[in-house]
C-alpha positions as CSV (number, residue, x, y, z in Angstrom):
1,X,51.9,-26.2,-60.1
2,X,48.3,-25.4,-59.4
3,X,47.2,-22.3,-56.7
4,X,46.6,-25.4,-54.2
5,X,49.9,-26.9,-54.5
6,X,51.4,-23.6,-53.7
7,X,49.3,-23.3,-50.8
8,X,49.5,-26.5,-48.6
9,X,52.6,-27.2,-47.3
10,X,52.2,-30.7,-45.8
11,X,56.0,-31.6,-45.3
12,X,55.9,-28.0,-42.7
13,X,52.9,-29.2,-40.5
14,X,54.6,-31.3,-37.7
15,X,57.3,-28.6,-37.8
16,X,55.1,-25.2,-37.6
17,X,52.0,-27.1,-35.8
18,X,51.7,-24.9,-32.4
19,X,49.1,-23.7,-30.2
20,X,48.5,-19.9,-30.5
21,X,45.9,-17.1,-30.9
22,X,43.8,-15.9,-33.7
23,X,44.6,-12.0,-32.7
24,X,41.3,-10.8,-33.1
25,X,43.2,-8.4,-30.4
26,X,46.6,-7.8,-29.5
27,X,47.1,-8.0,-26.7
28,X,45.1,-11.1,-26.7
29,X,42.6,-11.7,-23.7
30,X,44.7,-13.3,-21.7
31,X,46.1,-10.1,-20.8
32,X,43.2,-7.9,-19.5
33,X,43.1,-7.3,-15.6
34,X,40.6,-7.5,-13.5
35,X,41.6,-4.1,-12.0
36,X,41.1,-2.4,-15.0
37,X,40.4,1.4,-14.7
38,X,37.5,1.9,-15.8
39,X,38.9,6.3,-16.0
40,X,40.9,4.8,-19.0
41,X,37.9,3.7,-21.6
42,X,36.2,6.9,-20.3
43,X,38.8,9.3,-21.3
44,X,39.3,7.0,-24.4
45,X,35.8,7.4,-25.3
46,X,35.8,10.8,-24.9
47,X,39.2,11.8,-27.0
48,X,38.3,14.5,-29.1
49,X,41.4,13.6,-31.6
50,X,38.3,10.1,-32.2
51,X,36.1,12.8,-33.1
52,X,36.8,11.4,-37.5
53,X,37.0,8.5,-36.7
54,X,33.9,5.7,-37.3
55,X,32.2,3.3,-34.1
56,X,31.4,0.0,-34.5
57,X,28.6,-1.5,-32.3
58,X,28.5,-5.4,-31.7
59,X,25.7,-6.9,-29.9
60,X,26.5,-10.0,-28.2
61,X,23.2,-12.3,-27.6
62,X,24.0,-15.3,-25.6
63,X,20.6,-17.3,-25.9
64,X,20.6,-20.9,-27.9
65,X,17.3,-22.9,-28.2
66,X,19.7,-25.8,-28.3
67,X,23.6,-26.3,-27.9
68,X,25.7,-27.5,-30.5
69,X,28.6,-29.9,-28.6
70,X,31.7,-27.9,-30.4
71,X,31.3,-24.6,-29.5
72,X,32.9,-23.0,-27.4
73,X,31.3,-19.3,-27.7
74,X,29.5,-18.0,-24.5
75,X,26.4,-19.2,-24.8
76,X,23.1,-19.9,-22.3
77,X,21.2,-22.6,-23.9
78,X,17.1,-22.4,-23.1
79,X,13.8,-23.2,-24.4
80,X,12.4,-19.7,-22.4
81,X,12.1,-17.5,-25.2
82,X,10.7,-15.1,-22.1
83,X,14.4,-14.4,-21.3
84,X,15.0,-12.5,-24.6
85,X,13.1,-9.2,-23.3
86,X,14.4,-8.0,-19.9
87,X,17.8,-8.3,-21.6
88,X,17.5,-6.6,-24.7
89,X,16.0,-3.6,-22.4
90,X,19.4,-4.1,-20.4
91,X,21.7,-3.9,-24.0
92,X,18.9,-0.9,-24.6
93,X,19.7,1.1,-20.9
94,X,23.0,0.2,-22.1
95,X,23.1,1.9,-25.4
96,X,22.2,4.9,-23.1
97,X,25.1,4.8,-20.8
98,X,27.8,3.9,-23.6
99,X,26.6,6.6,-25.9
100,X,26.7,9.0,-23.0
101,X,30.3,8.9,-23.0
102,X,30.9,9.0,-27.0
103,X,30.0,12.0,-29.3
104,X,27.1,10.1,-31.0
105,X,27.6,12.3,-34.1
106,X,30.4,10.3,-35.2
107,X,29.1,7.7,-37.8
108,X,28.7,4.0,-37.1
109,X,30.0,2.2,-40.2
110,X,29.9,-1.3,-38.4
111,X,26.9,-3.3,-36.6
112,X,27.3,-7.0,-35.9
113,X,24.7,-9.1,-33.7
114,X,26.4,-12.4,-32.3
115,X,25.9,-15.1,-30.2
116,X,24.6,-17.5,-28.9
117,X,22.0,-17.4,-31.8
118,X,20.8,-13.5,-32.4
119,X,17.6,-14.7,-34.3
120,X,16.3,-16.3,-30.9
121,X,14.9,-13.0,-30.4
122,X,11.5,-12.8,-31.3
123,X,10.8,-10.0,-34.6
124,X,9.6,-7.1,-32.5
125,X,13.1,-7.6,-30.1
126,X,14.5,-7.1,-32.9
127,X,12.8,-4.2,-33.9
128,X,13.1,-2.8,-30.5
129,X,16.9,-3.5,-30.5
130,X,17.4,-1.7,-33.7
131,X,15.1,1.2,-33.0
132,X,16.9,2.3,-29.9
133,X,20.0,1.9,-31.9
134,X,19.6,4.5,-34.4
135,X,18.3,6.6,-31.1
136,X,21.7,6.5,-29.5
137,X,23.6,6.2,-32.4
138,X,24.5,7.7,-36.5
139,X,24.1,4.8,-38.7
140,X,25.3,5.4,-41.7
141,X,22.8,4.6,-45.0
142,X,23.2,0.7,-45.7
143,X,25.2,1.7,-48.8
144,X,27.7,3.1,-47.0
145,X,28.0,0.7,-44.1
146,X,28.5,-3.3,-43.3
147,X,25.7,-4.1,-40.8
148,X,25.9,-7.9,-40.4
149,X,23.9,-10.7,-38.5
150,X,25.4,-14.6,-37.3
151,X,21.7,-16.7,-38.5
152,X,20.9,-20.1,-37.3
153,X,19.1,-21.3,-40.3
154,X,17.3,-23.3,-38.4
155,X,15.9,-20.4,-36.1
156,X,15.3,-18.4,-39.9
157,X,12.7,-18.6,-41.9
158,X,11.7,-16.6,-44.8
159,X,10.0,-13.6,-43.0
160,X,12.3,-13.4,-40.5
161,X,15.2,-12.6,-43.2
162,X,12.8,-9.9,-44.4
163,X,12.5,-8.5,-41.4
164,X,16.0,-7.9,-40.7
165,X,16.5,-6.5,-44.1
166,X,13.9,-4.1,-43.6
167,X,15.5,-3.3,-40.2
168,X,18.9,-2.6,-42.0
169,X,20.7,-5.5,-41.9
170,X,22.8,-6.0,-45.5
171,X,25.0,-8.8,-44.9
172,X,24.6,-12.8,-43.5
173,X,26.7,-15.1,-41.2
174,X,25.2,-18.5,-41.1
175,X,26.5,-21.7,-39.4
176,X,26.4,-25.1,-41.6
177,X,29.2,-26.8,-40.1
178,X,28.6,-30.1,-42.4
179,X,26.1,-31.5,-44.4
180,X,26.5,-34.8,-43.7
181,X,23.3,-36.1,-40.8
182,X,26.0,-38.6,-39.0
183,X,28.2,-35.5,-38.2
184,X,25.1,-33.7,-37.4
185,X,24.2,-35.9,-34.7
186,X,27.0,-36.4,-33.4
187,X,27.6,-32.9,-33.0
188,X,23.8,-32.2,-31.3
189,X,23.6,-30.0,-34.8
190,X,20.5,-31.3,-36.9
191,X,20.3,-29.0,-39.6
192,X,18.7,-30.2,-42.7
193,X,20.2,-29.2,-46.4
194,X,16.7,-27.0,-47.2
195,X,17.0,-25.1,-44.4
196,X,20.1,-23.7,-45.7
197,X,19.5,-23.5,-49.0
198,X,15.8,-21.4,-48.2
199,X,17.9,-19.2,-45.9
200,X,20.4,-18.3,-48.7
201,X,17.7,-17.9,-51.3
202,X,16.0,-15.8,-49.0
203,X,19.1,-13.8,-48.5
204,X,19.4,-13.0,-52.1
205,X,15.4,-12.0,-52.8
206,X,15.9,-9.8,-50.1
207,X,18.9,-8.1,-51.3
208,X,21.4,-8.8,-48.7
209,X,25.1,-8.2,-50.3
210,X,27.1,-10.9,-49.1
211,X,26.7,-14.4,-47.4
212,X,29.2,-15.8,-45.4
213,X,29.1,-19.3,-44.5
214,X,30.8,-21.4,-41.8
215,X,32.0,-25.0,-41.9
216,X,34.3,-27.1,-39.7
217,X,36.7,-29.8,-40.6
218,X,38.0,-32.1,-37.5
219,X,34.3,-33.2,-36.2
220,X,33.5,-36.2,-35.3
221,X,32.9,-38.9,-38.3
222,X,34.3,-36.9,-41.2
223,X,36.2,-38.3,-43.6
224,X,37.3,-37.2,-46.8
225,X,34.5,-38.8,-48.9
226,X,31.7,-37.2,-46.8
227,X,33.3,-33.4,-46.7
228,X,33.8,-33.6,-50.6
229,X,30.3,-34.3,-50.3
230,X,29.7,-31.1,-48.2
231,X,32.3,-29.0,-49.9
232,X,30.5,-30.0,-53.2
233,X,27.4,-28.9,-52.1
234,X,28.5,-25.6,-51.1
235,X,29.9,-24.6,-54.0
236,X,27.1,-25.0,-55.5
237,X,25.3,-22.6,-53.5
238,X,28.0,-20.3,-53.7
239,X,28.4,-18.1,-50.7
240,X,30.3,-15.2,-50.9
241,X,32.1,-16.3,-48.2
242,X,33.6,-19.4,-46.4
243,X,35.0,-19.7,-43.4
244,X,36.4,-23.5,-42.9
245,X,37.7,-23.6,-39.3
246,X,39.6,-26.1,-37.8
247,X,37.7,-27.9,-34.8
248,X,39.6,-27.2,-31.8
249,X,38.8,-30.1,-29.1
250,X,39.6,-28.6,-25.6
251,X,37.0,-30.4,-23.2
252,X,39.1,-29.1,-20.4
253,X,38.1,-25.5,-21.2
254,X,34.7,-25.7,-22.8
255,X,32.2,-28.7,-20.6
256,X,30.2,-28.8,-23.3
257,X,32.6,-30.5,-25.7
258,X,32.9,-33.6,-22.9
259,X,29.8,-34.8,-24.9
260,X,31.7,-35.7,-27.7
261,X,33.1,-39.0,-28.7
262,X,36.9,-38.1,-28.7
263,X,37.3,-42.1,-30.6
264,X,35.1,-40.7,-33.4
265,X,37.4,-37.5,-34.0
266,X,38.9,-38.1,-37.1
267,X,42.8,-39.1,-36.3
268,X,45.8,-36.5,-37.7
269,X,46.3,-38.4,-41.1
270,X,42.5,-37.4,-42.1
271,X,42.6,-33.7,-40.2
272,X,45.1,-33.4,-42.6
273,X,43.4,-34.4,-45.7
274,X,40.6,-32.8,-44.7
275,X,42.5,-29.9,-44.5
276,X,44.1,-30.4,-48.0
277,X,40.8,-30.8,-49.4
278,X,39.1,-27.7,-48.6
279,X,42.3,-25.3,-50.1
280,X,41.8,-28.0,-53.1
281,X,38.0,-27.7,-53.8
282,X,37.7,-23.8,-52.6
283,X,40.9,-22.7,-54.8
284,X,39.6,-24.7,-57.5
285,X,36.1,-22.9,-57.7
286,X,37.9,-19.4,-57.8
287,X,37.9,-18.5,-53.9
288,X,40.5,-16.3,-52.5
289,X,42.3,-17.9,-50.0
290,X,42.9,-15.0,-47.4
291,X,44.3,-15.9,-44.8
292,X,43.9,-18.4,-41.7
293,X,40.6,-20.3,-42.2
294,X,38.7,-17.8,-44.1
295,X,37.9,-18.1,-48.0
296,X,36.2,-15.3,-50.3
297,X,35.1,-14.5,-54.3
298,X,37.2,-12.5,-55.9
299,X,34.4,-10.3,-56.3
300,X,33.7,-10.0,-52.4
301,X,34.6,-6.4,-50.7
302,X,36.8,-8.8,-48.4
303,X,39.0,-10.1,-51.0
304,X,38.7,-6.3,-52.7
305,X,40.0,-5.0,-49.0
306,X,43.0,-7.4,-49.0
307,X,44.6,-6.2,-52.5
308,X,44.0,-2.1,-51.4
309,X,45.7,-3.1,-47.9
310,X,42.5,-2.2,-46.1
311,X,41.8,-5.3,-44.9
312,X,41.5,-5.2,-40.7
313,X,40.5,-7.7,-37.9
314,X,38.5,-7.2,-34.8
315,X,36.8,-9.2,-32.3
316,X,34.7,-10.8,-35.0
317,X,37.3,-11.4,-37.2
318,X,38.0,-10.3,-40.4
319,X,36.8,-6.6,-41.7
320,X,36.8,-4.2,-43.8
321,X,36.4,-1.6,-41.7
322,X,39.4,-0.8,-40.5
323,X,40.2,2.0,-37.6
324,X,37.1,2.2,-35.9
325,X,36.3,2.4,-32.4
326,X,34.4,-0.3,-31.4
327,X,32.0,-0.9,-28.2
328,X,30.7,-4.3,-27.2
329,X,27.2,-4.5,-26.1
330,X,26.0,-7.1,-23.5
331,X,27.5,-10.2,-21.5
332,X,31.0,-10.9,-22.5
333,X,31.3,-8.4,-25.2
334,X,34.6,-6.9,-25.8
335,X,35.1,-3.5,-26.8
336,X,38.2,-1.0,-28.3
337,X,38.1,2.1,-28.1
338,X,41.5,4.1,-28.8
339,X,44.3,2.4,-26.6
340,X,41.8,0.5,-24.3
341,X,40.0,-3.3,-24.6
342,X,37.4,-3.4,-22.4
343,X,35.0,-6.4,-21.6
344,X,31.9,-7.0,-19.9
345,X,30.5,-9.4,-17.5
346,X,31.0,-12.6,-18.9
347,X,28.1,-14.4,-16.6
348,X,24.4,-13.0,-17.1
349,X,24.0,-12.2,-13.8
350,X,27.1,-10.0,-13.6
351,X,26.0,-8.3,-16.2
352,X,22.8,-7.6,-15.7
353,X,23.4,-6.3,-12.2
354,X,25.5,-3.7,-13.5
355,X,23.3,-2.9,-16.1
356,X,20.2,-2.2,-13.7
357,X,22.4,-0.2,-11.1
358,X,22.8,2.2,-13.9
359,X,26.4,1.0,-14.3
360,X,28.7,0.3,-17.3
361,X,29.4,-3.3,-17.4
362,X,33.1,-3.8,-17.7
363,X,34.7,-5.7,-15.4
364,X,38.3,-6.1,-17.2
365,X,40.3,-4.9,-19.9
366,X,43.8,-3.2,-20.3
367,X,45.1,-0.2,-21.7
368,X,47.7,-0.5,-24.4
369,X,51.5,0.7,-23.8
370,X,53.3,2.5,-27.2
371,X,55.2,-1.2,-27.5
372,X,51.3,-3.4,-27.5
373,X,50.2,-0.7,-30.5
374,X,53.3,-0.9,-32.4
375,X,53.1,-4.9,-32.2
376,X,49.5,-4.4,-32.9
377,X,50.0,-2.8,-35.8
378,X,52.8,-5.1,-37.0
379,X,50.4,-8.6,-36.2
380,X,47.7,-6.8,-38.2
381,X,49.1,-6.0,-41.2
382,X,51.1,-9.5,-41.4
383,X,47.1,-11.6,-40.4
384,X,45.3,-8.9,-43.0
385,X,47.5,-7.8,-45.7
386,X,50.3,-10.2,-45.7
387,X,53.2,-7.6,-45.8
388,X,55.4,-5.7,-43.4
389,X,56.3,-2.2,-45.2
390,X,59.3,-0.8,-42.7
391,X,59.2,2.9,-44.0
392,X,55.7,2.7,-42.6
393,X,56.0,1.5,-39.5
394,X,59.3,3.8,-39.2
395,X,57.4,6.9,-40.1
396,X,54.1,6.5,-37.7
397,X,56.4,5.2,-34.4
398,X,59.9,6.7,-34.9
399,X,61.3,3.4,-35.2
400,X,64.6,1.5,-37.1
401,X,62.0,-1.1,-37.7
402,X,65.2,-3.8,-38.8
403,X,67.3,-3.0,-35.6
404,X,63.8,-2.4,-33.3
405,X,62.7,-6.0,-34.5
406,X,66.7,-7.6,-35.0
407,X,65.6,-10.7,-32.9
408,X,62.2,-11.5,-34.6
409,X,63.4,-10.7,-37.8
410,X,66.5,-13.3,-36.9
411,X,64.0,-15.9,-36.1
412,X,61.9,-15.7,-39.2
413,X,64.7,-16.9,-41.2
414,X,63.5,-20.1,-40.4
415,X,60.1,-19.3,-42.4
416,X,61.8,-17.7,-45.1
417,X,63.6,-20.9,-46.1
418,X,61.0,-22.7,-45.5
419,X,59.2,-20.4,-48.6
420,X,56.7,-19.0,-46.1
421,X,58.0,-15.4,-46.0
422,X,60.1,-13.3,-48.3
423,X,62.1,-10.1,-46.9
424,X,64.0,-7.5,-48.6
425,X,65.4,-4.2,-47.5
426,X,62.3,-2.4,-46.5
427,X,59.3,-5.1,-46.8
428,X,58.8,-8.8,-45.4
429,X,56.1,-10.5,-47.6
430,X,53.8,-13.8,-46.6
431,X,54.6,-15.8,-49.7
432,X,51.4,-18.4,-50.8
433,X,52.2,-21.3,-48.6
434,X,52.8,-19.0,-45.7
435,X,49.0,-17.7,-45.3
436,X,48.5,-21.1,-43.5
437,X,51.0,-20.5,-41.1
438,X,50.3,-17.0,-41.0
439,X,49.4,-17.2,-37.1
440,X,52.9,-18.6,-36.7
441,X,54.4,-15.8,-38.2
442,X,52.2,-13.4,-36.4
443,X,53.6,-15.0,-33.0
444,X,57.1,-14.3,-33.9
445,X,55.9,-10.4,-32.9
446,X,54.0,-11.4,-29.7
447,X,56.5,-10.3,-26.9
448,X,53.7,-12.1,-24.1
449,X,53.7,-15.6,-25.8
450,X,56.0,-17.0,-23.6
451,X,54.3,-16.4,-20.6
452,X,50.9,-17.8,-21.6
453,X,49.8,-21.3,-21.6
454,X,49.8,-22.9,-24.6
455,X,46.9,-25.3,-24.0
456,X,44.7,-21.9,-23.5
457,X,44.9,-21.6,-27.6
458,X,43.5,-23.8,-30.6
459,X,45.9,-25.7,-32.9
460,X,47.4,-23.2,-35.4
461,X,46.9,-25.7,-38.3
């Protein structure tokens, strides 16, 4: 039985398919209140038990030159480059007030720009951006550190990857989606082959340490004999990375998805081959398959992270840096800091109105109870490392874990003979086939699931 045929599971879909949350947090979003303290991330960020531990800085930069009909990210689509300077100055004033509240002589380890599409900035923004950075904050050397960028390739060209590995950055995101031009179009996506290929090979003259790609199965006009095609011809530009999402069409939520054909979605018969395919092909060619949609070299510090147990998530998703505090920078950014999520103005104009008063710009969040950061934990370790070690959980909260978690434990009998979990005395393991249900499992911990609406979450599978 080959590594793929351990790890679909076709005959469990229609039983395990769900809506649910990636837990980039936990508690999810849904949870933060608008009449969030704001005393609470202060104190947080001022803790002098933080005082060993790492920051992590994410820059959230909301401006596309053109929108792409999928996404669903938050996201202010304009040809006026002009609006890229008065708000970098705002995440720059901002810097100032955040690091005002942190004792700036703990390292940063972490530094992600995201959008939107961070590379509509113009080269000096960037500069500028980067510059006051290392004002406020301790950057660690680049060897020491995973400072990372989301690229359009088709806002990148040669000297702008330069640039930003002069500036610091060492690792790539880069949207592809598919290869295929009838996708493209349909998707408002027009992204030809070169202008991937010259962003990669860029990448690699210019010493960046990984590259992490993104696809999408589930678009419009994919079928199995076109995303071979795509699959094919990313294997043979071998990304460190690859992150193969499932497309998650929820017009009702995101406008801009209304401007898709819903009769040119591919129906549930091909989602599911599709799906099949990319464990196939990526298995095949050696990728570690890590979890949820996300795919990695052996090699790769990610797949490295997951066999030492160090593997972590945050609001951008998988990391390796695990246990830092983190604080979002600019509209809609979500921070963590200790027990506290905290997230700006999502709309520009809330944001920026704080940010020129002089004010922080969080306008919800929520402070954790004992029970969210023992579930935390628990969700973490099952999305990251794929094992639940009682004596640990027992040691750090006090807790019987078997007779704290009797009903949740009771229900994942279910997965375990289904082959998706194993449990023994002290340890419940995801088995292979379970990593694609490992959102599932994960849910089995959530104690607010039930009072959420489903149809606020993608598909699971």
């Amino acid at each position: 039985m080959s590594d793929a045929d351990l790890l679909f599971r076709p005959d469990l879909l229609a039983k395990y398919g769900a809506n649910g949350p990636r837990y980039t947090s936990y508690p999810t979003a849904l949870q933060f209140r608008d009449d969030f303290d704001l005393d609470h991330y202060r104190r947080a960020a001022a803790d002098p038990g933080a005082a060993d531990t790492d920051l992590s800085l994410y820059f959230h930069i909301p401006f596309c030159d053109t929108v792409c009909f999928y996404c669903g990210c938050n996201k202010i689509a304009t040809k006026n480059r002009g609006r890229a300077k008065p708000y970098v100055q705002q995440l720059v004033r901002e810097m100032a007030l955040q690091a005002a509240l942190f004792d700036t002589k703990r390292p940063v380890s972490q530094l992600h720009w995201g959008g939107g599409t961070p590379t509509f900035l113009s080269l000096d923004e960037m500069s500028t951006l980067m510059a006051a950075t290392r004002e406020h904050f301790a950057l660690r050397p680049e060897s020491e550190a995973e400072y990372s960028i989301e690229i359009d390739p088709r806002e990148a060209s040669a000297d702008t990857i330069a640039h930003l590995r002069r500036l610091g950055f060492n690792r790539l995101s880069l949207g592809v989606q598919d290869f295929d031009p009838v996708v493209q179009h349909a998707v408002n996506r027009v992204q030809p082959l070169e202008l991937t290929i010259d962003v990669m090979n860029a990448a690699r003259a210019n010493g960046f340490e990984s590259i992490s790609v993104d696809l999408i199965y589930g678009l419009p006009h994919q079928n199995v004999k076109s995303f071979r095609r795509t699959l094919e011809t990313m294997l043979l530009l071998a990304p460190e990375r690859i992150s193969v999402f499932g497309y998650a069409h929820m017009p009702q939520l995101f406008k801009m998805q209304r401007q898709i054909d819903a009769t040119a979605l591919p129906p549930p018969a091909t989602r599911l081959a599709l799906l099949q395919l990319v464990i196939e092909q990526l298995t095949d060619a050696g990728y570690v398959y890590i979890g949820m949609d996300h795919f990695a070299l052996p090699t790769d510090e990610l797949a490295r992270a997951q066999q030492q147990r160090t593997l972590h998530r945050n609001f951008q998703g998988y990391s390796t840096r695990a246990d830092c505090d983190l604080i979002g920078f600019g509209a809609s950014s979500i921070g963590k800091v200790g027990d506290v999520y905290a997230q700006n103005a999502k709309d520009l104009p809330g944001y920026g109105a704080a940010i020129d008063a002089g004010r922080l710009a969080i306008s919800r969040g929520v402070r954790l109870t004992a029970d969210d950061r023992l579930r935390r934990d628990i969700i973490t370790e099952l999305m990251c490392n794929l094992e639940l070690r009682f004596d640990e959980f027992e040691a750090a909260y006090g807790v019987r874990f078997a007779a704290a978690f009797a009903p949740e434990l009771e229900t994942l009998r279910a997965f375990e003979a289904d082959g998706l979990v194993a449990r023994s005395t002290n340890r419940l393991e995801v088995l292979p086939a379970g990593r694609m249900f490992v959102r599932n499992i994960a849910m089995v911990f959530d104690r607010y699931l039930g009072a959420q609406h489903a149809e606020r979450f993608s598909r699971t599978i």
